[in-house]
C-alpha positions in Angstrom: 107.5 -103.9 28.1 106.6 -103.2 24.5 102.6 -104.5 25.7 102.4 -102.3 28.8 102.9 -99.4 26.6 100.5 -100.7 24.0 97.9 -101.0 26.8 98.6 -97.6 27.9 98.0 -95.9 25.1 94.9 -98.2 24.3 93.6 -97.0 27.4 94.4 -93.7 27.1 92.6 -93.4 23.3 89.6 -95.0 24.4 89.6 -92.8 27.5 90.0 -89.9 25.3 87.1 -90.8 22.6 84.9 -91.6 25.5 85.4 -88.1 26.7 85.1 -86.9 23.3 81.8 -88.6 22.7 80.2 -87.4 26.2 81.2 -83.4 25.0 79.3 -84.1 21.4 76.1 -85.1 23.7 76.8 -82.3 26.6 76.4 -79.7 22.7 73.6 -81.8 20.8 70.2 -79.4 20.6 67.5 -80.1 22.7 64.8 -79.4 20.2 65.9 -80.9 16.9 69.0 -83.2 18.3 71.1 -82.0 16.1 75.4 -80.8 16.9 74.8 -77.0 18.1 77.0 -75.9 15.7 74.7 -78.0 12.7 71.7 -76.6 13.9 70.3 -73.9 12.0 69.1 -72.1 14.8 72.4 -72.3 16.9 69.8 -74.0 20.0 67.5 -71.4 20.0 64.7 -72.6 18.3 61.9 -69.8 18.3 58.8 -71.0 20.7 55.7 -71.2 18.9 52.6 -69.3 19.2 49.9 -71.0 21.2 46.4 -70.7 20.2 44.1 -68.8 22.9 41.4 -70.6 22.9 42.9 -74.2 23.6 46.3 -73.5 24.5 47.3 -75.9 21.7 50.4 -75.3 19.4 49.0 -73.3 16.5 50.0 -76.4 14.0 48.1 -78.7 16.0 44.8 -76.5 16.5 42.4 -77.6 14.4 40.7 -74.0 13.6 44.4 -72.5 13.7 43.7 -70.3 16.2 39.9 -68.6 14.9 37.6 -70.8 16.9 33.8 -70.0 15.9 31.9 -68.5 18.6 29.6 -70.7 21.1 25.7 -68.9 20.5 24.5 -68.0 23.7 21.0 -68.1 24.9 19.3 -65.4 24.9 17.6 -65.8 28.3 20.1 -66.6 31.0 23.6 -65.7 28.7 25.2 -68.7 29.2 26.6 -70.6 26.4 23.8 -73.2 24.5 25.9 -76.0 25.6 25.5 -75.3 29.3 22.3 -73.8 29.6 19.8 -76.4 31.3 17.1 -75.5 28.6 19.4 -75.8 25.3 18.1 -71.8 24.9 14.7 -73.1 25.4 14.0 -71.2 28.5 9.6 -72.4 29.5 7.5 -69.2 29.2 5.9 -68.4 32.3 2.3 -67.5 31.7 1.3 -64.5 32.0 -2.4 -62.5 31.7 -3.3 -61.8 28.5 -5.6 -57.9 29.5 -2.7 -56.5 32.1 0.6 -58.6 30.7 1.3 -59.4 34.4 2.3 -63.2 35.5 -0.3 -65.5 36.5 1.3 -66.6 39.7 
């Protein structure tokens, strides 16, 4: 008799720890993994900025968020790094007494 009561209340601690432990896990923060209640920001962790360039994490971009400006070409606008010429657009020819195109 004295063991079926043992066993019960065995089972009924390890029952209640295991219930215990799943509630700590159910409150843990999802940012830091920390017990809400030992996190310093209750949970809510503030997002941080993205930079608008890359759409990286401001700690992770490597110009923190002041990327230098592509040059453009000066003939058809497009950046240098997708114009065809490199900004080095051929002259057409033109006549040197009336400035008009040869062609």
């Amino acid at each position: 008799m004295k063991t079926k009561i043992l066993f019960i209340l065995v089972c009924c601690f390890l029952s209640l720890n295991v219930m215990g432990q799943g509630t700590v896990a159910r409150n843990k923060c999802k940012t830091c993994g920390k017990v809400i209640s030992q996190c310093s920001y209750k949970g809510k962790h503030p997002q941080e900025k993205k930079c608008a360039t890359c759409n990286k994490p401001l700690s992770k971009c490597p110009y923190k968020g002041k990327h230098p400006q592509e040059a453009k070409c000066t003939t058809c606008n497009e950046p240098l790094s997708k114009c065809p010429y490199k900004g080095k657009h051929p002259q057409e020819a033109k006549c040197t007494t009336c400035n008009e195109p040869l062609s």
